[in-house]
One Martini backbone bead per residue (centre of mass of N, CA, C, O) as a GRO file, in nm:
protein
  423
    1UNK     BB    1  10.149  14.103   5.917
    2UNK     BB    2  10.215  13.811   6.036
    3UNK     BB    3  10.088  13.502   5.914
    4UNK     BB    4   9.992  13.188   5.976
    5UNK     BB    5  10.079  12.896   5.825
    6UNK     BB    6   9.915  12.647   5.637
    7UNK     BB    7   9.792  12.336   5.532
    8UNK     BB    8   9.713  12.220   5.219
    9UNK     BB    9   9.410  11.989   5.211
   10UNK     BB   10   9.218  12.005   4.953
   11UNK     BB   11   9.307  11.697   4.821
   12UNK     BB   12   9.231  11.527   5.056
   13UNK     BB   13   8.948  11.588   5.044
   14UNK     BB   14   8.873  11.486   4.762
   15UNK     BB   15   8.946  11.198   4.813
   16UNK     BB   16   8.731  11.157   5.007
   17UNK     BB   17   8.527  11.199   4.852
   18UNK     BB   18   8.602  10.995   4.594
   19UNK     BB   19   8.546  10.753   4.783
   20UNK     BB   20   8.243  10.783   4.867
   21UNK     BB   21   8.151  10.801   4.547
   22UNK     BB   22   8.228  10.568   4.485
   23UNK     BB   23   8.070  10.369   4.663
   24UNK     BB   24   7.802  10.434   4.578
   25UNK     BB   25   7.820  10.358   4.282
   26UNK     BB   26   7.872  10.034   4.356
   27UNK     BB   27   7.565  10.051   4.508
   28UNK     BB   28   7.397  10.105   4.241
   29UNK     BB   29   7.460   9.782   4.152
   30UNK     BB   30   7.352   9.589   4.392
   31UNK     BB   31   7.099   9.548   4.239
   32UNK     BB   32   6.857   9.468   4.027
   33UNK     BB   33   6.880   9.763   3.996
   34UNK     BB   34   6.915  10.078   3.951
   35UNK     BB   35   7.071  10.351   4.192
   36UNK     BB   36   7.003  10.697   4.148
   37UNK     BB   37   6.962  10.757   4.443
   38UNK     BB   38   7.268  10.723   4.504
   39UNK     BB   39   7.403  10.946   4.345
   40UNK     BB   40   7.272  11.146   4.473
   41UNK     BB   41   7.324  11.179   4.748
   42UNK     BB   42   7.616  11.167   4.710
   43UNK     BB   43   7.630  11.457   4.594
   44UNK     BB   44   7.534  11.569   4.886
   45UNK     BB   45   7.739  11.524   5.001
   46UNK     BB   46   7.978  11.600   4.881
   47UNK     BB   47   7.850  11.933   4.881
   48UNK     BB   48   7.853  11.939   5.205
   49UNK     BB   49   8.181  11.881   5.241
   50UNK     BB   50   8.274  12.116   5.093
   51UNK     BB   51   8.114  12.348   5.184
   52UNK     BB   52   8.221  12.349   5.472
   53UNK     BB   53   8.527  12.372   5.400
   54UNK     BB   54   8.501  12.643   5.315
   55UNK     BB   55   8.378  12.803   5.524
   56UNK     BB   56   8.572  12.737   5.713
   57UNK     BB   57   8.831  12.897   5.572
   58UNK     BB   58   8.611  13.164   5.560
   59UNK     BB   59   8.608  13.238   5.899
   60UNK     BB   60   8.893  13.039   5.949
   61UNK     BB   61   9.219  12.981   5.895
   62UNK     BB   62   9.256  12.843   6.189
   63UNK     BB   63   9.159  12.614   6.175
   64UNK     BB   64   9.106  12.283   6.128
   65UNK     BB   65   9.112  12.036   5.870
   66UNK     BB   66   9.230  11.770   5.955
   67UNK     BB   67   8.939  11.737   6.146
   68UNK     BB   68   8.732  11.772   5.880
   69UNK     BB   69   8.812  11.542   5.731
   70UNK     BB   70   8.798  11.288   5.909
   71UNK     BB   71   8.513  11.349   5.948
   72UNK     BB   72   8.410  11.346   5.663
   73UNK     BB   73   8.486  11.025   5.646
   74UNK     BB   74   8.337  10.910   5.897
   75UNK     BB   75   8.065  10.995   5.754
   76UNK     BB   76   8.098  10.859   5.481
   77UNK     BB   77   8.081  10.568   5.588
   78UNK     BB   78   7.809  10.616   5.745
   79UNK     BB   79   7.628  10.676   5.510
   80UNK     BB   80   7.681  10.445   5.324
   81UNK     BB   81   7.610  10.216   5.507
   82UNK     BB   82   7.346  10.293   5.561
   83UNK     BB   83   7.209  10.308   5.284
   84UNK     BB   84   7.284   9.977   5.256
   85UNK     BB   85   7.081   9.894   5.498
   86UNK     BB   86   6.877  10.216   5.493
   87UNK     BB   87   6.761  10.488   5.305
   88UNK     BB   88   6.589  10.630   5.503
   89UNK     BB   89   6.821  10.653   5.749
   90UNK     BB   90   7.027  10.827   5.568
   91UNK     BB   91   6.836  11.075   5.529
   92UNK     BB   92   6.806  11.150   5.782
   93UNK     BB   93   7.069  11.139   5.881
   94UNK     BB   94   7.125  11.411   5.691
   95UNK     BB   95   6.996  11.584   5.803
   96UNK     BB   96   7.127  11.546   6.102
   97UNK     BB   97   7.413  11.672   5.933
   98UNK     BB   98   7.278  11.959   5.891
   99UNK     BB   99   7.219  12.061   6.173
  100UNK     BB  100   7.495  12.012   6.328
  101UNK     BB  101   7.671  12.196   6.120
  102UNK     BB  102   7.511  12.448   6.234
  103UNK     BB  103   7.600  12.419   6.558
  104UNK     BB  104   7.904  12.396   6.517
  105UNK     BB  105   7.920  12.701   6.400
  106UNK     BB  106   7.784  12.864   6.620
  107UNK     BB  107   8.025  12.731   6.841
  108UNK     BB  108   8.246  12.834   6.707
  109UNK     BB  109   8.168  13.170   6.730
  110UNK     BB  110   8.145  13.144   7.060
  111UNK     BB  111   8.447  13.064   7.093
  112UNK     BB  112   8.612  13.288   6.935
  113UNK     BB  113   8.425  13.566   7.044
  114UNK     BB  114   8.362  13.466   7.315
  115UNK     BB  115   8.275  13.395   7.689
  116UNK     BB  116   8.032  13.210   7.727
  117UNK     BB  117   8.103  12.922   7.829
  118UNK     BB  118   8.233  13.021   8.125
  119UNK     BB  119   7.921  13.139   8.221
  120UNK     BB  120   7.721  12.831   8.233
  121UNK     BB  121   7.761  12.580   8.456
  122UNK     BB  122   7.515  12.602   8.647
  123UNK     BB  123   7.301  12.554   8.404
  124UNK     BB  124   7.414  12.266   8.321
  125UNK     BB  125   7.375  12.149   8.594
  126UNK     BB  126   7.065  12.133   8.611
  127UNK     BB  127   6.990  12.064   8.296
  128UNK     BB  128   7.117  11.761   8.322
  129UNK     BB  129   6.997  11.643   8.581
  130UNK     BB  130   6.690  11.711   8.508
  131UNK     BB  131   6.675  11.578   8.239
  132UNK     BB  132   6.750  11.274   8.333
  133UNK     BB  133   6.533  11.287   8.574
  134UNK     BB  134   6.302  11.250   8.372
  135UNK     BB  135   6.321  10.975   8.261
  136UNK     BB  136   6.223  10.814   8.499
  137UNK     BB  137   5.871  10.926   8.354
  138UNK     BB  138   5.960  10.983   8.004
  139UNK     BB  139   6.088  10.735   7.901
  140UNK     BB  140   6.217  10.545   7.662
  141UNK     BB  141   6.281  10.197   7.648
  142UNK     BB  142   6.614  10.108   7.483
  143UNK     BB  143   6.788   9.853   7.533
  144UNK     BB  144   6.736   9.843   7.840
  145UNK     BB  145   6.726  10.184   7.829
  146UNK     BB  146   6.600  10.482   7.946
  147UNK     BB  147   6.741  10.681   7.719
  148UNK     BB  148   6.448  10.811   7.591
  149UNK     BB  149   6.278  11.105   7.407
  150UNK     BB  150   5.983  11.220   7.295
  151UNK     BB  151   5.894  11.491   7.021
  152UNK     BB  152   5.731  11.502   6.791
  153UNK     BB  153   5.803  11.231   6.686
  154UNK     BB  154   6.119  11.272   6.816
  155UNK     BB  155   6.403  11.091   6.879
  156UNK     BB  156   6.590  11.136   7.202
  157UNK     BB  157   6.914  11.173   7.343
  158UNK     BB  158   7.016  11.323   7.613
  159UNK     BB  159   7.289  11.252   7.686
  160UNK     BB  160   7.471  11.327   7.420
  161UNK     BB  161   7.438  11.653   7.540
  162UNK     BB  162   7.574  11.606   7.815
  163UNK     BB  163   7.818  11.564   7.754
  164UNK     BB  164   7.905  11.897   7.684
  165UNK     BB  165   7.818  11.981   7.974
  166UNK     BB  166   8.011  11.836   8.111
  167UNK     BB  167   8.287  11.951   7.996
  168UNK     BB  168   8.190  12.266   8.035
  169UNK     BB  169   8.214  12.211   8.385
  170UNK     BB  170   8.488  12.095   8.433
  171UNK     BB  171   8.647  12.323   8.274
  172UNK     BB  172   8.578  12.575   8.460
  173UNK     BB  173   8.614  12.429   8.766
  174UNK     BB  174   8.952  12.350   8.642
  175UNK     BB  175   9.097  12.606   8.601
  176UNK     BB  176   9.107  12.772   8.923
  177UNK     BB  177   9.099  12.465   9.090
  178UNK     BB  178   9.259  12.289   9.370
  179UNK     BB  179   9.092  12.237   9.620
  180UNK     BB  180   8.917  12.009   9.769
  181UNK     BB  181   8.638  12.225   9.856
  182UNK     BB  182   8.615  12.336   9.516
  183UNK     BB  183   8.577  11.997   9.415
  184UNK     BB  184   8.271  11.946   9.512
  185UNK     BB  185   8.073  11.990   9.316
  186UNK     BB  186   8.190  11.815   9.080
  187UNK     BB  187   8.188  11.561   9.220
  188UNK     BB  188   7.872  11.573   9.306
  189UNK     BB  189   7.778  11.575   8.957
  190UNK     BB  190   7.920  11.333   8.862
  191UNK     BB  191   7.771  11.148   9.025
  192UNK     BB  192   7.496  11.181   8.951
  193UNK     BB  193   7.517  11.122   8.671
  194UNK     BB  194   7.616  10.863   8.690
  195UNK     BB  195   7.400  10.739   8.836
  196UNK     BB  196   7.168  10.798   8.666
  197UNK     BB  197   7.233  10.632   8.449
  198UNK     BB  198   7.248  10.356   8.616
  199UNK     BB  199   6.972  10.356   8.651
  200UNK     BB  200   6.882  10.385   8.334
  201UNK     BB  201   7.104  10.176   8.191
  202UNK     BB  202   7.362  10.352   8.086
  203UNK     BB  203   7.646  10.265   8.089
  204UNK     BB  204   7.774  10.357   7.815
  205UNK     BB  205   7.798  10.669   7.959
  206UNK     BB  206   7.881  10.653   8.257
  207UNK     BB  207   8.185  10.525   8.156
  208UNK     BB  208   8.269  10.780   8.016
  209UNK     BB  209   8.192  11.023   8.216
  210UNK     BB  210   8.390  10.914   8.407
  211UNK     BB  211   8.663  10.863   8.261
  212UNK     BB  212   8.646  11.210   8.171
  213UNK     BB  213   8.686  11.300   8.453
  214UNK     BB  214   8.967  11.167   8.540
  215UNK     BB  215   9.119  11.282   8.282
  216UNK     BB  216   9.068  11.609   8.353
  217UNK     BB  217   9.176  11.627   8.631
  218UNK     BB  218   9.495  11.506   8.575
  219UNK     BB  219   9.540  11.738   8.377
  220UNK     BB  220   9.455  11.999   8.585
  221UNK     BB  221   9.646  11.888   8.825
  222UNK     BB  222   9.838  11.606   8.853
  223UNK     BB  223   9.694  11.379   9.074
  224UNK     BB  224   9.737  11.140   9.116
  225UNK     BB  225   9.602  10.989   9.382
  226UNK     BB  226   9.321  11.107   9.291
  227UNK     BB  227   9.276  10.927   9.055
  228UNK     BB  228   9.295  10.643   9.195
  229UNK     BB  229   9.075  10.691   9.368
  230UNK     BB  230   8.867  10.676   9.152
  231UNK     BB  231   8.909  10.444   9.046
  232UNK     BB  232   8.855  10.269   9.320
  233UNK     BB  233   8.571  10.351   9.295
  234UNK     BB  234   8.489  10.247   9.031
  235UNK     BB  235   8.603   9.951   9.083
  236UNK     BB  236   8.335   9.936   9.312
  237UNK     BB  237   8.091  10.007   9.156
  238UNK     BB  238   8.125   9.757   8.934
  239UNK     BB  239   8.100   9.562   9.138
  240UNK     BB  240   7.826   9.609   9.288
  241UNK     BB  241   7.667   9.611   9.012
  242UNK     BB  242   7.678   9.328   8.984
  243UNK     BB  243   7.519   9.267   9.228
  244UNK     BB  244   7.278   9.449   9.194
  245UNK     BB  245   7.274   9.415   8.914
  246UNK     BB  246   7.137   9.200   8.669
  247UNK     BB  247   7.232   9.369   8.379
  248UNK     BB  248   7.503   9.327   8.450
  249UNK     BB  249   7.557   9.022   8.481
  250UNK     BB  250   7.452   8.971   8.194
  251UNK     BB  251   7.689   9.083   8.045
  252UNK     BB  252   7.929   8.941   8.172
  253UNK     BB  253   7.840   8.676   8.103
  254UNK     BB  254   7.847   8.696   7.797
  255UNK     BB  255   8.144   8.794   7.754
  256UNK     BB  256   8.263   8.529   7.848
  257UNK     BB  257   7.996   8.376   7.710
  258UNK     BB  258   7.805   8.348   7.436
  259UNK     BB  259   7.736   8.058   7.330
  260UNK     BB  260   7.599   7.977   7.592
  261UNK     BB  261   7.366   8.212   7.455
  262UNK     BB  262   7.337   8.186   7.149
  263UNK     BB  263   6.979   8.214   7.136
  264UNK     BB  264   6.970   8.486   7.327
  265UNK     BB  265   7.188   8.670   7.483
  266UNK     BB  266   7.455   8.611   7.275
  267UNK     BB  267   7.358   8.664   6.980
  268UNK     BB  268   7.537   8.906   6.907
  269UNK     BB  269   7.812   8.887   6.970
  270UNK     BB  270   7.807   8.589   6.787
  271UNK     BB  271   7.739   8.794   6.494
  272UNK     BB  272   7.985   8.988   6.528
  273UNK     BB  273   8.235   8.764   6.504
  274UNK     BB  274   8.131   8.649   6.263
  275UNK     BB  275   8.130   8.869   6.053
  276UNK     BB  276   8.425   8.928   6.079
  277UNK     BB  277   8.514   8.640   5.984
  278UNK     BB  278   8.381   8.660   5.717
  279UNK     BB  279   8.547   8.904   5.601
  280UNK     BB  280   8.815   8.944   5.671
  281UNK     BB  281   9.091   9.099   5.533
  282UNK     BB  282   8.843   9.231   5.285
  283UNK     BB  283   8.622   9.116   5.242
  284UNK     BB  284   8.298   9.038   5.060
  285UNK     BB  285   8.181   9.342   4.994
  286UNK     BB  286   7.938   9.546   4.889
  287UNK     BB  287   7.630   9.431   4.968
  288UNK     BB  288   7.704   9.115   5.039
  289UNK     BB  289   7.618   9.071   5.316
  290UNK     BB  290   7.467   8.991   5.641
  291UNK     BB  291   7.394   9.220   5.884
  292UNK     BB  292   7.077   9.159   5.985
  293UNK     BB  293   7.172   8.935   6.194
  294UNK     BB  294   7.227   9.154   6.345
  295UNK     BB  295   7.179   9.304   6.634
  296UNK     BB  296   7.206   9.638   6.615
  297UNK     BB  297   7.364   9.728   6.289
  298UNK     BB  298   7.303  10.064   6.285
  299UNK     BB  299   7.473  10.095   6.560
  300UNK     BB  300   7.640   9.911   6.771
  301UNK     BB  301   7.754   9.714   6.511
  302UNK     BB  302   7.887   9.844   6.273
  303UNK     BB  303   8.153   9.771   6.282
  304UNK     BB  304   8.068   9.448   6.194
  305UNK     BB  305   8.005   9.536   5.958
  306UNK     BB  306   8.261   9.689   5.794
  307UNK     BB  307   8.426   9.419   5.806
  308UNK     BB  308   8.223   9.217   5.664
  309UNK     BB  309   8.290   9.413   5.374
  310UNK     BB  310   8.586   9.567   5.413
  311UNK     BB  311   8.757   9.434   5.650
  312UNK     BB  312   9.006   9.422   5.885
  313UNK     BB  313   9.172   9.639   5.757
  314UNK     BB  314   8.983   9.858   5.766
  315UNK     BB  315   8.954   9.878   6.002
  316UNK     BB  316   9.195   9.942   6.129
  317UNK     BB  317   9.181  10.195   5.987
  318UNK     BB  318   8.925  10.330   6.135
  319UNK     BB  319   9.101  10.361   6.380
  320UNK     BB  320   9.319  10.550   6.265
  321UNK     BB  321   9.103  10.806   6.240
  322UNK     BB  322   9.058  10.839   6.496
  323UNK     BB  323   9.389  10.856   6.614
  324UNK     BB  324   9.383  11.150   6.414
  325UNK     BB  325   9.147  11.299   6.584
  326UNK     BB  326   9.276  11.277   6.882
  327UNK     BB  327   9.531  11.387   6.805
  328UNK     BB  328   9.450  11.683   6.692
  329UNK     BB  329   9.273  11.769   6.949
  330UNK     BB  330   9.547  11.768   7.155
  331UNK     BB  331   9.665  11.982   6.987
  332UNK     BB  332   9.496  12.191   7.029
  333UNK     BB  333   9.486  12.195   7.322
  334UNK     BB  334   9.809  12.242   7.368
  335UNK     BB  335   9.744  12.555   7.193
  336UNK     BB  336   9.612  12.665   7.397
  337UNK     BB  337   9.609  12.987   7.557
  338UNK     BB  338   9.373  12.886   7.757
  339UNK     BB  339   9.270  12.654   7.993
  340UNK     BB  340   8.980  12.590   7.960
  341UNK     BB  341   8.994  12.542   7.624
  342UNK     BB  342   9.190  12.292   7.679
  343UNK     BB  343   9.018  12.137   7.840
  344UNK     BB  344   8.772  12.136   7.639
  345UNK     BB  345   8.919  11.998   7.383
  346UNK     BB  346   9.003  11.751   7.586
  347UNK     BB  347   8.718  11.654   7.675
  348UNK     BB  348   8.602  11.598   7.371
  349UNK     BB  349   8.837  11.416   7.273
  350UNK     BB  350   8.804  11.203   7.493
  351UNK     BB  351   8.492  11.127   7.411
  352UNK     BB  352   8.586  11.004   7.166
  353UNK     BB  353   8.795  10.802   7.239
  354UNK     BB  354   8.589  10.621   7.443
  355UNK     BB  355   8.437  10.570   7.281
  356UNK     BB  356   8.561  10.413   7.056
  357UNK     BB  357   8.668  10.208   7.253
  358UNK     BB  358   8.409  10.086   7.390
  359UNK     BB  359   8.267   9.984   7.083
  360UNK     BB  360   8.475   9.817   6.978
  361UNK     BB  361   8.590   9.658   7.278
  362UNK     BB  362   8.280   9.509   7.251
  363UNK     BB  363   8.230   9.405   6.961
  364UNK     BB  364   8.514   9.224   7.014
  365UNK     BB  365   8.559   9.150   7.336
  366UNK     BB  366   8.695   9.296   7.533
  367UNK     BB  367   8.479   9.455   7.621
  368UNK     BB  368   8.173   9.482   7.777
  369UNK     BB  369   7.909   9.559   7.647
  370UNK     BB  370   7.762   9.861   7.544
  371UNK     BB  371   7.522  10.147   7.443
  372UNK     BB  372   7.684  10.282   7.179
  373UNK     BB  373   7.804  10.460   6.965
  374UNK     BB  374   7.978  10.555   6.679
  375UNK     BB  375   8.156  10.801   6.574
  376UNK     BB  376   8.022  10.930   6.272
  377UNK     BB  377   7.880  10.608   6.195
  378UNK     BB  378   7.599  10.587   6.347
  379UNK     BB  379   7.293  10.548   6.409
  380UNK     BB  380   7.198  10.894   6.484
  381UNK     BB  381   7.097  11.220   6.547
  382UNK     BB  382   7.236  11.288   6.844
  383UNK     BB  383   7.494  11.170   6.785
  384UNK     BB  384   7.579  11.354   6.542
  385UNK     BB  385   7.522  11.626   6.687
  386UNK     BB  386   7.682  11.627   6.935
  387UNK     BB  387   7.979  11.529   6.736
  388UNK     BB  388   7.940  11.856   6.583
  389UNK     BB  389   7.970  12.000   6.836
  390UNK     BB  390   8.266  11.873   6.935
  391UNK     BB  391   8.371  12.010   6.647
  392UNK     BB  392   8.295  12.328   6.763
  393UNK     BB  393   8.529  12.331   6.951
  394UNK     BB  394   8.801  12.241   6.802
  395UNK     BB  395   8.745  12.472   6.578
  396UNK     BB  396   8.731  12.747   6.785
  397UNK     BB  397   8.977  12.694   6.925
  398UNK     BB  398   9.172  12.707   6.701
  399UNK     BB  399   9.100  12.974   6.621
  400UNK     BB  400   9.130  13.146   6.903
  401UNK     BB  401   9.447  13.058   6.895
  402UNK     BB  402   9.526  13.158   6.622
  403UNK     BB  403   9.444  13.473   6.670
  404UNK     BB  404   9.596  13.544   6.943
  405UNK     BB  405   9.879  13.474   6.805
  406UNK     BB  406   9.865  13.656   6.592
  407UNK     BB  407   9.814  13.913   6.789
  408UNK     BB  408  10.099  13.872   6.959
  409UNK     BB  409  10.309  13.893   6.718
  410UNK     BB  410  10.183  14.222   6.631
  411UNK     BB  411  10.270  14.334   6.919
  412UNK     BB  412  10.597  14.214   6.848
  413UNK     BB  413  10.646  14.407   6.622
  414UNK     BB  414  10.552  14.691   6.785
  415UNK     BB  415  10.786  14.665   6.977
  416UNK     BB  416  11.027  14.617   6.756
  417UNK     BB  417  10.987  14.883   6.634
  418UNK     BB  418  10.985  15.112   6.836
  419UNK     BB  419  11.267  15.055   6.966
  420UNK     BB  420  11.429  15.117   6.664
  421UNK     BB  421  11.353  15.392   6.681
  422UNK     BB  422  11.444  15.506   6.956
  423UNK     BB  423  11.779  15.405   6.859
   0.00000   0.00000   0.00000
């Protein structure tokens, strides 16, 4: 059987490890002792982006490599950056993206060998909304959002989780369905949820998955009309949302104008836009910086961590690598051989693609911020799990429409060998 090849990526790869264990090296000396807990981390992180690559091309072949490549190295800047902002929160990121690998491989196994996600739509439906409805009573509050709930002394984010089954939700819904009253439930589903995030003031999760909403629509039916429509009502809630929360006002408020209140509630936007202009276009140097005058700089505002010890050229690489992951994401979905997993894989590029523009497009000012993470680079095990869970459906699919043209192939050549013998 002839079987599709691949480019090899290895060397890719190790380029990769080599950049995140010199960052290391060097930060191990950033300190007034040496910092040998520095290396051995560096080397923990390596040997388990190596690991993970070697499994990953020996479960399926078909797999995407530079998906797995772009996202070790996404990782790797933000183990980094965490570690030097704060050691125990670095060990613990790496537990929870030992977690993530696991769940993962999972997601990429029933993806490839069966059609679980197919038939889950209607449970995902209502353990979302359940979920979240959950946290108006035994939520806790962090940073003016209810949106986080403790279990055995361990915070999770149940949004985070919802993302990934809000996708395979209307991935379900439009693979088949094209009539207006066919798609009365996923449209009150998508409002529900969007409802109560907003309610629960979870803002940049509302604004991602009404978004990835619109997005999914369009795909699926090429609707532009129902589209704009959905725009035209996103447009009316953002106005109304602003009459009616006080929450809302404030931060509209804030983004047009933080200097105006620079010492309270200006304060995170103007010390993260200092940050950024303090690192120029180089960076003032890894471990030089003063992240920690920024509020919540090892996760809403990491991008201008980043900036200022790396510099502003660096970001800018660092949205390129974003760029070429939800590029890759995208040809993954367009080569998907069945209509369900092509929308699935594309809802969650999506989500990775949405997010990075909301947290970044706030971080500098362009648009309102709201509190979300950088995907794969900010302090947060639900983060962390999530974005590695949408990363094993990009990963199935791939893998899953790899076998099966490999199989098309195999069946279209023994087609071609018996009419031969016939003739």
């Amino acid at each position: 059987m002839r079987k599709i090849k691949h480019v090899n990526s290895a060397g890719l790869l190790f380029l990769v490890v080599a950049f995140i264990m010199t960052g290391f090296f060097l930060l191990s000396f950033a300190g007034e002792k040496y910092d040998f807990l520095a290396l051995l981390f560096a080397v923990t992180a390596g040997v388990l982006m190596l690991a993970v690559y070697v499994i990953l091309i020996k479960i399926s072949r078909h797999a995407d490599r530079f998906v797995i490549i772009v996202a070790d190295l996404l990782i790797g800047i933000g183990l980094l950056i965490q570690y030097r902002l704060n050691t125990d929160n670095a060990f613990r990121q790496l537990l929870f993206l030992v977690v993530g690998i696991i769940l993962m491989f999972i997601i990429m196994a029933l993806i490839k060998n069966t059609k679980f996600f197919e038939y889950i739509s209607w449970p995902l439906m209502i353990v979302s909304i359940a979920v979240l409805s959950v946290l108006f009573f035994v939520g806790k509050e962090v940073g003016g959002a209810r949106n986080w709930i403790i279990i055995a002394g361990i915070q999770f984010q149940p949004s985070e989780f919802v993302k990934l089954a809000f996708v395979v939700v209307l991935a379900d819904w439009l693979t088949d369905r094209y009539r207006f009253f066919d798609l009365i439930i996923p449209m009150i589903f998508v409002f529900m949820i969007v409802g109560i995030l907003m309610l629960e003031r979870d803002l940049g999760a509302a604004v991602l998955l009404f978004g990835t909403s619109l997005i999914m629509f369009y795909v699926a039916t090429g609707r532009k009309g129902a589209v704009l429509t959905g725009v035209g009502i996103g447009a009316i809630g953002a106005v109304g949302s602003y009459y009616l929360f006080d929450h809302v006002k404030a931060r509209v408020a804030i983004w047009l104008n933080p200097w105006a209140t620079y010492t309270t509630n200006g304060y995170q936007i103007a010390q993260g836009l200092m940050a950024i202009a303090t690192g120029g276009m180089w960076g003032v140097g890894l471990g030089v910086g003063s992240p920690k005058l920024i509020p919540m700089y090892n996760n809403d505002y990491i991008f201008a961590v980043i900036c200022e010890e790396f510099g502003v050229i660096f970001g800018i690489l660092l949205i390129a690598f974003y760029l070429v992951l939800v590029i890759r994401g995208a040809i993954i979905a367009l080569n998907a051989t069945e209509k369900f997993y092509m929308l699935l894989s594309f809802g969650c590029t999506t989500i990775i693609a949405l997010q990075s523009i909301i947290i970044i497009g706030g971080v500098i000012k362009m648009i309102p911020l709201t509190g979300i993470t950088l995907p794969f680079v900010s302090q947060g095990g639900s983060s962390m799990i999530a974005c590695l869970m949408m990363l094993g459906v990009l990963e199935g699919v791939s893998a899953r429409s790899g076998m099966m043209l490999e199989n098309r192939m195999a069946e279209i050549e023994e087609e071609m060998r018996t009419n031969e013998n016939e003739a």
